[in-house]
C-alpha positions in Angstrom: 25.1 -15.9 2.2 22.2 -13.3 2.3 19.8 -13.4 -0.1 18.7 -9.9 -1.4 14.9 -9.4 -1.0 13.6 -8.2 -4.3 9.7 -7.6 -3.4 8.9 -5.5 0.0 5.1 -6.0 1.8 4.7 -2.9 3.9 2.0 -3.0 6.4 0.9 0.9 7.1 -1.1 2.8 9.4 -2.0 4.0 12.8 -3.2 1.4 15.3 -4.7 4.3 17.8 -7.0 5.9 14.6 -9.5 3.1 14.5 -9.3 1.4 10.9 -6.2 3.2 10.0 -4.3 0.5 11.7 -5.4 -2.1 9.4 -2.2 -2.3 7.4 -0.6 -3.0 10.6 -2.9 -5.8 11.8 -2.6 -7.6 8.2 1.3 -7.6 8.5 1.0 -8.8 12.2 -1.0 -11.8 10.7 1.4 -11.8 7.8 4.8 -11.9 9.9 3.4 -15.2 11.9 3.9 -17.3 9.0 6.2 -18.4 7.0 6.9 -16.0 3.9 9.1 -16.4 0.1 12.5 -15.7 0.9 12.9 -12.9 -1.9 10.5 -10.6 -0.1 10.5 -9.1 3.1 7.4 -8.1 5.0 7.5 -4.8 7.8 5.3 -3.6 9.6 6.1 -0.1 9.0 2.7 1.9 11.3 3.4 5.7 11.2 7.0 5.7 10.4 6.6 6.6 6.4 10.6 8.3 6.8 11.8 4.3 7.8 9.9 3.0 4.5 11.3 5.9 2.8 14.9 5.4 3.8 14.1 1.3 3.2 12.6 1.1 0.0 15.7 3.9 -1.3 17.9 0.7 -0.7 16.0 -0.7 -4.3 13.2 -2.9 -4.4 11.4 -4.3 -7.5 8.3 -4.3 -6.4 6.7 -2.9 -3.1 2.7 -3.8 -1.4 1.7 -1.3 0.4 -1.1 -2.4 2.9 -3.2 0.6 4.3 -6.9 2.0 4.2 -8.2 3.4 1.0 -11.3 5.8 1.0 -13.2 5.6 -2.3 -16.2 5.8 -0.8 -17.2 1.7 -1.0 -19.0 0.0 1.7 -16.9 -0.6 4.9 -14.4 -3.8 4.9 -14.4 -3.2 0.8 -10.7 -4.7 -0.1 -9.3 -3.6 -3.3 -5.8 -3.9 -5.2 -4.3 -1.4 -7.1 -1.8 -0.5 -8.9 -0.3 3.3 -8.3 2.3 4.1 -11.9 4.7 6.8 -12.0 2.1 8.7 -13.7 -0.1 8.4 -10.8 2.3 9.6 -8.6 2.7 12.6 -10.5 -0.4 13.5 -11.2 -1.3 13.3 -7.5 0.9 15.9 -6.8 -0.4 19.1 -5.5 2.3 21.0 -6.8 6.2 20.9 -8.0 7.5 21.9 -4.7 9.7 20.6 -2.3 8.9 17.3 -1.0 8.3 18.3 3.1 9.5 15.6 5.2 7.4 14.9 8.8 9.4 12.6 10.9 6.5 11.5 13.0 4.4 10.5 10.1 4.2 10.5 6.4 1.0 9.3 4.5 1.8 7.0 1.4 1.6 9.2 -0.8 4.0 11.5 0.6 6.7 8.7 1.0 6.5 7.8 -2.9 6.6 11.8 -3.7 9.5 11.9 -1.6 11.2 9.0 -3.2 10.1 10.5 -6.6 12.2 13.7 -5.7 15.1 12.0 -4.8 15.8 10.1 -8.0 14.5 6.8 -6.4 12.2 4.3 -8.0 10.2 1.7 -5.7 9.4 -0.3 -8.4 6.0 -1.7 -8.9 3.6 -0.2 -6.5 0.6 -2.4 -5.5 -1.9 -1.4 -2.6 -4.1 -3.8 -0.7 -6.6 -1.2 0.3 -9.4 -1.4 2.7 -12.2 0.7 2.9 -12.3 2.4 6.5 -15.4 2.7 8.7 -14.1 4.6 11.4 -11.2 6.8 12.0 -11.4 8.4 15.0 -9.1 8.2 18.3 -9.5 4.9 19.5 -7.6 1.5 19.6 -8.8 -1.4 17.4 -10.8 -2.4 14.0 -14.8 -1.9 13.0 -15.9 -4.9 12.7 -16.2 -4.9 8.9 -12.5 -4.1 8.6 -11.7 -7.2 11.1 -13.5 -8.7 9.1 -11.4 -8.4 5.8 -8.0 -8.7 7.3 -8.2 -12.2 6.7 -9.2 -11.7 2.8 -6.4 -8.8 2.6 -4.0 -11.7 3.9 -4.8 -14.1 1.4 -4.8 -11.4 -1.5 -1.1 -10.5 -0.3 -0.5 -14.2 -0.5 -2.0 -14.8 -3.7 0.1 -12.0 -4.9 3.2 -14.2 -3.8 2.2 -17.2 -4.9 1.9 -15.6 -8.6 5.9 -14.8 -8.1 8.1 -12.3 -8.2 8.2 -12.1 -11.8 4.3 -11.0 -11.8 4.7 -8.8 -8.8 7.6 -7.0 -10.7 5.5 -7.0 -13.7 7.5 -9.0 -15.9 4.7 -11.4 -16.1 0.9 -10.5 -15.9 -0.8 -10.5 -12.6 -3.5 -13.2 -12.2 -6.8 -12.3 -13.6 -8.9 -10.5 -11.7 -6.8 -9.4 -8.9 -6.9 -5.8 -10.2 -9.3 -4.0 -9.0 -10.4 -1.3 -12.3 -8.9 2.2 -12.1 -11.1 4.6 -9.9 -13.5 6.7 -11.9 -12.1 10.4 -12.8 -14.8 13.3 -12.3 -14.8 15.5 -15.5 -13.9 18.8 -14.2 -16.5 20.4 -16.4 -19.3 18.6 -15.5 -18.5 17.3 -12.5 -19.6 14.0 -13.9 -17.3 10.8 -12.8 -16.6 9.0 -16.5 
């Protein structure tokens, strides 16, 4: 009997962009050990159509595991959580959702899966801060440097359970990194 995987842990990015392959060497780590059996982990690289087409099949909660530029120090690994209303308001526009088969950013995927009626579920992201994202194979050393700490976040997540990654029950404290700061458009200040 197959037992249907409720959370998904995707690991995101592009291994020959520097950093930007981080997601992908945290679910490499992830995938050689042993994992709950209600949640699936993928490494998913550049191929945001294949998570699109995967997390359309219903999950109740999904990690996505990528870099994150806020602007923090290099190696800076954060958790947040991206609502509905965050999707939206991300949006550039109402348009159509444009679909690149060679490569969708994050964002793009949850649009896309926004447009089509589909909910994800609970969106987490284990973000790193990047220090370089130029053409070239392998990590800065900063972000090698947290890709053990991103592990054992994502593991921390499933040791809470699936009824906290779902949101049923509260996240451990302290987990959550706070919102990012929003500029005031009239002042330009970041309140």
């Amino acid at each position: 009997m197959s037992v249907r995987r409720k959370v998904l842990v995707a690991g995101l990015g592009n291994i020959f962009l520097g950093d930007d392959g981080f997601g992908v060497a945290v679910a490499s780590r992830l995938l050689a050990g042993p994992c709950p059996t209600w949640l699936r982990v993928a490494d998913y690289g550049i191929r945001g159509v294949h998570l699109a087409y995967d997390l359309m099949a219903g999950y109740d909660a999904t990690i996505l595991i990528d870099v994150d530029c806020r602007g923090d120090a290099p190696g800076t690994v954060r958790l947040l959580e991206i609502s509905a209303a965050d999707r939206a308001a991300g949006r550039a526009d109402d348009g159509p959702v444009l679909v690149d088969p060679h490569g969708m950013q994050p964002q793009r995927v949850l649009d896309l899966l926004d447009s089509c009626g589909s909910a994800p579920g609970r969106v987490l992201l284990v973000g790193c801060e990047p220090a370089d994202l130029s053409e070239r194979m392998g990590l800065s050393p900063p972000v090698e440097a947290a890709v053990e700490p991103a592990v054992a976040l994502v593991r921390q997540l499933w040791e809470a359970g699936q009824a906290a990654l779902t949101g049923a029950l509260p996240l451990p404290a302290g987990l959550l990194a706070a919102p990012p700061a929003e500029e005031d458009r009239e002042t330009g200040v970041r309140v």
